[in-house]
LOROVO-409105 format. One record per residue (C-alpha): residue in three letters; x, y, z. Coordinates in steps of 0.1 Angstrom, whole numbers, padded with zeros to 4 digits, always signed. Example, Ala and Ser with C-alpha at 12.3 -4.5 7.8 and 13.67 -1.06 7.14 Angstrom:
<pts>
ala+0123-0045+0078ser+0137-0011+0071
</pts>
This chain:
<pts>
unk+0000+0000+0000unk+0016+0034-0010unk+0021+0064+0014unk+0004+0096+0018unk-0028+0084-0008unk-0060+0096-0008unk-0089+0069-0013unk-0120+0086-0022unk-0152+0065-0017unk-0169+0041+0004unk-0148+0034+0036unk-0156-0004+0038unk-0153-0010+0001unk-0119+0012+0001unk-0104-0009+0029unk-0117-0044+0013unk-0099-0034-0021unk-0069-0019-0012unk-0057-0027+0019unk-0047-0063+0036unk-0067-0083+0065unk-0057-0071+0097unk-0035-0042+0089unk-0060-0011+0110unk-0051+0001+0142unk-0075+0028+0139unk-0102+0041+0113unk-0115+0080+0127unk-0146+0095+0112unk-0155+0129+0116unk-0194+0137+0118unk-0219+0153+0110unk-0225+0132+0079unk-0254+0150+0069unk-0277+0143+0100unk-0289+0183+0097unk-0278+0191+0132unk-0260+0218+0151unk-0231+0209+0160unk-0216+0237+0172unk-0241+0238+0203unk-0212+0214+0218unk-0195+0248+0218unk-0222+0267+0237unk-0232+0275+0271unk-0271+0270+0280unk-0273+0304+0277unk-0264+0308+0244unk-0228+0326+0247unk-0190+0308+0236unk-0182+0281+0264unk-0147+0291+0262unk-0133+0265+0278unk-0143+0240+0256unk-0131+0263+0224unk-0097+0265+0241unk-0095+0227+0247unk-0107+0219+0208unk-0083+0247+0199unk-0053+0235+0220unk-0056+0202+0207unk-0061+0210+0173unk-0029+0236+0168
</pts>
C-alpha cells in the first residue's frame, strides 16, 4: 500500500480493495455526515454565549 494516498469512496469497500486483513489500528470519522444538526451547540453554554473552555481545549488540541 503506497504512502500519503488519498482513497475517495466508500470506507468499507476502500479498505476491502486496497488494503490487507488485519493491517487497521484505527479508522477516525469525523461527523456530521449529513444528520442536519447543530453541531456547534457542543461549543455553547445554556445560555447561548461561547463556552470558552471548551473552544480553548478543541483549539489547543487541534494547533
Amino acid at each position: 500500500m503506497p504512502s500519503n494516498t488519498l482513497y475517495y469512496g466508500d470506507n468499507l469497500e476502500v479498505m476491502r480493495k486496497y488494503l490487507p486483513d488485519e493491517c487497521i489500528d484505527l479508522v477516525y470519522l469525523d461527523p456530521p455526515f449529513n444528520s442536519n444538526r447543530d453541531y456547534n451547540l457542543l461549543f455553547r453554554e445554556q445560555s447561548g454565549e461561547p463556552a470558552q473552555g471548551q473552544i480553548k481545549a478543541f483549539t489547543d488540541t487541534w494547533q
